[in-house]
C-alpha positions in Angstrom: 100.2 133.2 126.3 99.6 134.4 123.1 98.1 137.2 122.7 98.0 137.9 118.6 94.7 138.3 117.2 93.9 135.7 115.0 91.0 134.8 112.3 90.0 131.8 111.0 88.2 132.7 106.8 86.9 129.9 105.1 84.3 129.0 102.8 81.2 126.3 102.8 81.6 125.0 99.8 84.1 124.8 96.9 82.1 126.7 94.3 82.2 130.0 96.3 85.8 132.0 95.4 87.1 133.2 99.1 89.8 135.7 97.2 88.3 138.6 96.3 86.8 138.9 100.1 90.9 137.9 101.7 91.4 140.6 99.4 89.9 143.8 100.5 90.4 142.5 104.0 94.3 142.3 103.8 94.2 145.6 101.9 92.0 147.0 105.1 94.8 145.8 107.3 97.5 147.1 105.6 95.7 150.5 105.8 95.8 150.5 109.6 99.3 149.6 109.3 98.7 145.8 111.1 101.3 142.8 109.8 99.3 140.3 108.4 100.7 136.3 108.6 98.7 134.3 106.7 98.4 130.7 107.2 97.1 128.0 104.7 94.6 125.2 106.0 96.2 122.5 104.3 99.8 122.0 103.3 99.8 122.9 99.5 100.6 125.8 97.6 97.3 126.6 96.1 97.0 130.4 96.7 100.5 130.4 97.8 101.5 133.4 95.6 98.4 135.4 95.8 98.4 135.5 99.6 102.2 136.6 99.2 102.0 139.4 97.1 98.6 140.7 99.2 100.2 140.0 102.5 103.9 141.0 101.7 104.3 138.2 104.1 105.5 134.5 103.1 102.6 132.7 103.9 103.0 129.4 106.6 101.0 126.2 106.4 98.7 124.3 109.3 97.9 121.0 108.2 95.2 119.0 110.8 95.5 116.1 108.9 99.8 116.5 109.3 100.5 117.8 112.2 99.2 117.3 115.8 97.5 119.9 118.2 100.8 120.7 119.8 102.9 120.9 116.4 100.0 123.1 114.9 100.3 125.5 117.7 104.2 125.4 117.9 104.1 126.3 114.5 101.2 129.6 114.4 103.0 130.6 117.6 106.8 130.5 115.9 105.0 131.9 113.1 102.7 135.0 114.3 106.2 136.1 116.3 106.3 140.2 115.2 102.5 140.1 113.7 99.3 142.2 114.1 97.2 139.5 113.5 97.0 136.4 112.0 94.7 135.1 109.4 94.2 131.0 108.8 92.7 130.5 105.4 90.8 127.5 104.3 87.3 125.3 104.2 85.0 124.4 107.0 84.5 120.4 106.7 80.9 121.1 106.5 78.8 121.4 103.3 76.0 122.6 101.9 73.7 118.9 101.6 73.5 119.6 98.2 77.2 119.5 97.6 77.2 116.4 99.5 75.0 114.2 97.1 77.0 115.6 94.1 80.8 114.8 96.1 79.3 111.1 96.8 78.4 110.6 93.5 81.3 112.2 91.7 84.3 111.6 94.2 84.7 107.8 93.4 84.1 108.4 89.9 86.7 111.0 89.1 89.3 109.5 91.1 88.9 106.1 89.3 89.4 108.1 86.2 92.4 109.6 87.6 93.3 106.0 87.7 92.2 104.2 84.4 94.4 107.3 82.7 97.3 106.1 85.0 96.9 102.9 84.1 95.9 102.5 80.8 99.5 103.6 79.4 100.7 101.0 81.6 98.9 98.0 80.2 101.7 96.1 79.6 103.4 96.0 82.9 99.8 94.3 84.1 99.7 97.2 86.4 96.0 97.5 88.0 94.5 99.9 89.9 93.6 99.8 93.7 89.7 99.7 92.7 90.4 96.8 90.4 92.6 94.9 93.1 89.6 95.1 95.4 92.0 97.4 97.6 91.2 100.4 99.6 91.7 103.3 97.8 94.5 105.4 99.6 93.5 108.8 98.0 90.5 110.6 99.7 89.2 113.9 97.8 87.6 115.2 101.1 90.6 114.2 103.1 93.2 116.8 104.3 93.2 119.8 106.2 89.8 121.5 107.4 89.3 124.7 109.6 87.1 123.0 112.1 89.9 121.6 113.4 92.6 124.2 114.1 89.4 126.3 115.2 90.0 124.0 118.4 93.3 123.9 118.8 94.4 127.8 118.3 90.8 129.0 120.1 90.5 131.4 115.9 87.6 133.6 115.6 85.5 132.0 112.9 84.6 133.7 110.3 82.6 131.7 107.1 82.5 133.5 103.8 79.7 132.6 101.5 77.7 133.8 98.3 75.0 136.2 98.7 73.0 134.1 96.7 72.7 131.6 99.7 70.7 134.3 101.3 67.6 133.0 99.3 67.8 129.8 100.8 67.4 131.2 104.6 67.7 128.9 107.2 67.8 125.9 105.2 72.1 126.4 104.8 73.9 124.1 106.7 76.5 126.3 108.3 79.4 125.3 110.5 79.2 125.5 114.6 80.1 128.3 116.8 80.5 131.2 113.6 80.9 134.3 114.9 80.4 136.3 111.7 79.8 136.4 108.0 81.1 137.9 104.9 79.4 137.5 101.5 80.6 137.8 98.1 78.6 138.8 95.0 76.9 141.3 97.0 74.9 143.8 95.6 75.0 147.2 97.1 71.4 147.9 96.5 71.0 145.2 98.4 73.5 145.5 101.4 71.6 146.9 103.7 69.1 144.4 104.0 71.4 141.5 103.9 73.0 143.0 107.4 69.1 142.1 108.6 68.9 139.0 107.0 72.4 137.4 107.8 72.0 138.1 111.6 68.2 137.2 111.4 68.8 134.1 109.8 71.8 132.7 110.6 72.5 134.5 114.3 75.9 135.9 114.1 76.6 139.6 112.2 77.3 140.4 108.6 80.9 141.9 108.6 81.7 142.8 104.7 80.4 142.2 101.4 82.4 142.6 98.1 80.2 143.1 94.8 80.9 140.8 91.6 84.4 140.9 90.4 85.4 143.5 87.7 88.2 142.6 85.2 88.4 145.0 81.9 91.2 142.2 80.7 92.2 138.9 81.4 94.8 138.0 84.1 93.7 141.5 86.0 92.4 139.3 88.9 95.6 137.5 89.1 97.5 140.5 88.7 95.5 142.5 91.4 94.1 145.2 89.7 90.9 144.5 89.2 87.9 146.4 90.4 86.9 144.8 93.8 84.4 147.2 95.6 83.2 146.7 99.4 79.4 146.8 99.0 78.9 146.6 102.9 81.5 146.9 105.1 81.3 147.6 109.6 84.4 148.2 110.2 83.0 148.9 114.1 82.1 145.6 115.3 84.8 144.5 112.7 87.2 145.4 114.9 85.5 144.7 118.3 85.8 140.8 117.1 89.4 141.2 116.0 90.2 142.8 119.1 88.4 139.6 121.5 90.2 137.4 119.1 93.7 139.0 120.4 92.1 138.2 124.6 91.1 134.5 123.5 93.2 132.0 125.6 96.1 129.7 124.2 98.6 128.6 125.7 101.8 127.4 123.8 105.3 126.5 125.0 108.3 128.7 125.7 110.4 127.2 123.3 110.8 123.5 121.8 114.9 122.8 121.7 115.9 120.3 119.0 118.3 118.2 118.3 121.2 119.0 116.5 121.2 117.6 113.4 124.2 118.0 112.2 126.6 120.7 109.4 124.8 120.3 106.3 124.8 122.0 103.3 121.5 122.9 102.0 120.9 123.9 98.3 117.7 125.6 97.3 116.4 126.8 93.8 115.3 130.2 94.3 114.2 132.2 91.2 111.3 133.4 88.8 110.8 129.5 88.0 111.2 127.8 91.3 109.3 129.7 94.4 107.3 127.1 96.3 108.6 125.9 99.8 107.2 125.6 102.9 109.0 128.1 105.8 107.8 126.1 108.6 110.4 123.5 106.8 112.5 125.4 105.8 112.5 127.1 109.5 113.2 123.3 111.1 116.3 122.3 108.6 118.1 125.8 110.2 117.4 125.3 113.4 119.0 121.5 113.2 122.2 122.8 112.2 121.6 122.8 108.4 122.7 125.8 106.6 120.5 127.3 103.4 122.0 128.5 100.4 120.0 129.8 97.3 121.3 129.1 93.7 119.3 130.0 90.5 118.6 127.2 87.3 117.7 130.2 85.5 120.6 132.4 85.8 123.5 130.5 87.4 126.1 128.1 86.1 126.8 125.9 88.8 125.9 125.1 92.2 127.3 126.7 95.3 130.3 125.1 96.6 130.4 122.1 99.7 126.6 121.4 99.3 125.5 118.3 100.5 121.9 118.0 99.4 119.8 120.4 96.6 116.4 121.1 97.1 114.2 121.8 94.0 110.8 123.3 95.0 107.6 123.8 92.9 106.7 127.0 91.1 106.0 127.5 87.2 108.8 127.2 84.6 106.1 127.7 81.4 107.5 131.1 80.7 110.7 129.9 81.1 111.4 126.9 79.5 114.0 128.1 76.9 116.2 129.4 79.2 116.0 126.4 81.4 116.9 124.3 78.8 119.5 126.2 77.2 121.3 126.4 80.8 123.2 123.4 80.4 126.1 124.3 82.4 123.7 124.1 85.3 122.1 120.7 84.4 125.7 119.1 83.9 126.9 121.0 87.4 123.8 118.8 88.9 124.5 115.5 87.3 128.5 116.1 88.4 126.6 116.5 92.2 124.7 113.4 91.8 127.7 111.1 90.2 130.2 112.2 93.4 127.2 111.0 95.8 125.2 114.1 96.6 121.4 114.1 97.0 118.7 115.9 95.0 115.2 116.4 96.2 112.4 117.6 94.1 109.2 118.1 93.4 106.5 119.2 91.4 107.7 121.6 88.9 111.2 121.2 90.3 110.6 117.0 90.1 109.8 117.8 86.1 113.1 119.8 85.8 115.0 116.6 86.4 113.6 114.3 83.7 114.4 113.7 80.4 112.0 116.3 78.7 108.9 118.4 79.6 106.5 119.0 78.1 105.7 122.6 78.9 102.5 123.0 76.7 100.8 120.5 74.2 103.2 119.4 71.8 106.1 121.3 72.8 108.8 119.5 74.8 112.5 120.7 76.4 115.5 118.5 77.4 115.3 118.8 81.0 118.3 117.6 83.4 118.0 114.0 82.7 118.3 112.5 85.9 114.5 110.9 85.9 114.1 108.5 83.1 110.6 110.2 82.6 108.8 112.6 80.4 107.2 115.3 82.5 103.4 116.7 81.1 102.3 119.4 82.1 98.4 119.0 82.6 96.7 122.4 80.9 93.6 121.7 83.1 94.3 120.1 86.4 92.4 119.8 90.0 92.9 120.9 93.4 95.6 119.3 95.3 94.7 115.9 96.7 95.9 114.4 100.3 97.4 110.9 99.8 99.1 108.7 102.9 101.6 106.4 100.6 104.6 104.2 101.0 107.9 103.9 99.5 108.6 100.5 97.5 112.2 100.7 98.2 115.0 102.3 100.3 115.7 105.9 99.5 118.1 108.0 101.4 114.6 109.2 102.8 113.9 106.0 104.4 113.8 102.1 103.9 111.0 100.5 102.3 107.9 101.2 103.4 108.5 104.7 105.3 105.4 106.2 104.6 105.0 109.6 103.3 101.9 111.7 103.6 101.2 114.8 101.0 99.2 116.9 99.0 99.4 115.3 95.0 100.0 118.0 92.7 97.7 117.2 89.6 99.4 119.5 87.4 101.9 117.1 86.5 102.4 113.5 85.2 105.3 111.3 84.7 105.4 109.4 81.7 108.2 106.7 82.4 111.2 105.1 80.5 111.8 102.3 83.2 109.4 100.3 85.0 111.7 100.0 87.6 111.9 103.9 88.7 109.0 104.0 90.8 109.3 104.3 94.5 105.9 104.1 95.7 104.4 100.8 96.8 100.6 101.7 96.1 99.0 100.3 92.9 98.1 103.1 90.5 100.8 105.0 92.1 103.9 103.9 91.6 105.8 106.9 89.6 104.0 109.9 91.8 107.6 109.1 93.0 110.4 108.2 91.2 114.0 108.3 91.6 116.7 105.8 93.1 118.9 106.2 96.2 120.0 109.4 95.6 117.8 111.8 94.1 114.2 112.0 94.4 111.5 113.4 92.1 108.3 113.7 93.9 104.5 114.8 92.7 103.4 115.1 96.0 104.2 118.1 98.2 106.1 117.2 101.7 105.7 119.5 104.2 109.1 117.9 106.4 108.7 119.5 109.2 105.4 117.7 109.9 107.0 114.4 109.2 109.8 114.0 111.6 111.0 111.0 110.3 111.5 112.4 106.3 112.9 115.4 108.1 116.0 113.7 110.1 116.3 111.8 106.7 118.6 115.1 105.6 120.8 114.8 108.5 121.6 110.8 107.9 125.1 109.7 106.4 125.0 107.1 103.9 127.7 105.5 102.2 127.8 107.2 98.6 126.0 104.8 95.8 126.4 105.1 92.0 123.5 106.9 90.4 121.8 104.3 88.3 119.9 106.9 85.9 121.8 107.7 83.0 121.9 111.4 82.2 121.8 113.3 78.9 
């Protein structure tokens, strides 16, 4: 049994901002000296590095629309091992019925536009999109991982954050099942006292904390943590009464899953102020198979590490480092000498842009990158959450044959812009390059959480016979 105490803090619907409540709580932990693991809802990196640097722990990913209920509570229980408490961070499925009319209305319209942009620079391949096919669309924006879900499965204390402006609207919010307390945001603390009342009058479970409106004397102090955030109501009493029933809640996991052995394979991972973004629960699974992990830098090294048999590119942010990564061409030649005797690259998301032709970093200003995507790589300066597509691949990889089907969160902060029509890997209509690449090196958009996919995730340990790299570099 398990006996961690564990929280589930999410938000109704996606205009309230959930931060500057995790916030003050994780600082109120780290007060009372408790480890904090976070977990993320959904298996993308959106408010990956804030959780990090409030935390000090790496946060860990449950996905319920990856995993199943036994890999989701495998994975909190391998995770949680040495913590106070646990905290799973997300959205309840439910919305306010106003939100709903506006996502039915909008959802079909700004994915189609996601589309038509797609598309329209591809005119002359007669390239359609899956609306214009009459196909179903394979892309959901309300799809992917919800609270509700892993509620169930890992028996969390539920716990809904919402604005304190909802307060006017009393008993007409639609609010998810079961809650067993509230936090607001945007709370006044004139007003505190009486929205303790309210919250429990109204809405039947207690008012644990409030934070008033956010404070920044610059920009980038929220980001940077240091702006103002004030606790305009906090009882820290029955605070603690629910996080200590949380820790007696029953769930039951298993003594220990033993793997298979993969095999001895080297493992080569970008690690540096650029390239940040993996996911441990993945990164957890390749060890324990027998793969051993070793960290090189494209920002400050000249070569890759010696006998590696695969390099892994994660995401992160190379903006503020695009000179140096283009200037580093020792390390962009050492990686074209790894593909042309047979090695495999993965990569995606900012590490997927690394490997094209050039980037553009910001409007107008482009970098040579490795070369080993024919693709230019644009960087969107206003982009949307992270989007959960199901899709296939078109052709034989050395992560599967054709039509091994990959499921992931699309990163909409980059686009490829391709050379050759005949670099896309995905089979889907309208999204053919969110993968490109040939047998042995792969540039992906979308984010692949491995270790939910067992498939993609024996993929590392497979021999294949070594193939000529078809791509020609710079």
């Amino acid at each position: 049994m398990l006996s961690v105490a564990r929280l589930a803090i999410g938000g109704i619907d996606t205009e309230t901002d959930i931060r500057p409540l995790l916030r003050v709580l994780l600082r109120k932990f780290t007060e009372r000296d408790m480890h904090v693991q976070c977990f993320l809802a959904h298996a993308a990196f959106t408010g990956f590095q804030e959780l990090r640097s409030w935390s000090g722990a790496i946060p860990r990913h449950l996905d319920s629309w990856l995993m199943t209920p036994q890999h989701c509570r495998d994975t909190f229980a391998s995770g949680t091992r040495g913590a106070d408490v646990a905290v799973v961070v997300g959205r309840y499925q439910r919305l306010l019925p106003a939100w709903n009319g506006v996502r039915r209305r909008i959802a079909p319209c700004s994915h189609q536009s996601r589309l038509v942009h797609r598309s329209s620079s591809r005119r002359s391949s007669g390239q359609t999109s899956p609306r214009q096919r009459g196909q179903e669309c394979v892309c959901s924006l309300s799809s992917g991982g919800y609270l509700e879900s892993l509620c169930d499965w890992l028996n969390l204390t539920r716990l809904a954050v919402l604005d304190a402006s909802f307060l006017n609207a009393g008993t007409d919010v639609v609010l998810p099942e079961r809650v067993d307390g509230y936090l607001l945001v945007n709370l006044p603390e004139s007003r505190a006292s009486r929205a303790a009342v309210e919250v429990e009058a109204l809405w039947g479970a207690p008012l644990f904390a409030g934070v008033g409106a956010l404070v920044a004397q610059r920009p980038g102090e929220y980001r940077a943590g240091r702006a103002n955030l004030a606790l305009t109501y906090w009882d820290e009493r029955r605070f603690l009464n629910v996080l200590e029933h949380s820790r007696s809640r029953m769930l039951p996991v298993a003594s220990g899953n033993i793997e298979d052995f993969g095999g001895r394979i080297t493992v080569a991972l970008a690690r540096d102020e650029a390239f940040h973004c993996y996911f441990a629960e993945t990164l957890d699974a390749l060890e324990r198979r027998g793969a051993r992990l070793v960290d090189f830098s494209p920002l400050h090294d000249e070569a890759l590490p010696r006998g590696v048999d695969c390099v892994y590119l994660g995401c992160g942010d190379c903006s503020a480092y695009a000179a140096i990564l283009a200037q580093n061409h020792c390390m962009k030649e050492s990686l074209r000498i790894h593909l042309r005797r047979g090695g495999r690259i993965y990569a995606e998301g900012t590490g997927a842009a690394y490997l094209c032709r050039w980037i553009e970093v910001k409007p107008g200003c482009f970098i040579p990158g490795v070369g080993l995507l024919p693709a230019s790589a644009r960087r969107m300066p206003r982009h949307g959450d992270p989007s959960a597509l199901r899709l296939h691949l078109r052709r034989g990889t050395w992560l599967g044959p054709a039509g091994t089907e990959v499921r992931g969160y699309r990163n909409w902060e980059w686009w490829f812009e391709p050379e050759s029509l005949s670099s896309g890997l995905i089979a889907e209509s309208g999204f053919e390059y969110d993968m490109m690449g040939d047998a042995n090196v792969l540039g992906s958009l979308l984010h692949l959480d491995f270790a939910a996919q067992e498939h993609l995730l024996s993929a590392f340990f497979q021999t294949r016979p070594n193939r000529t790299h078809s791509f020609t570099g710079h």
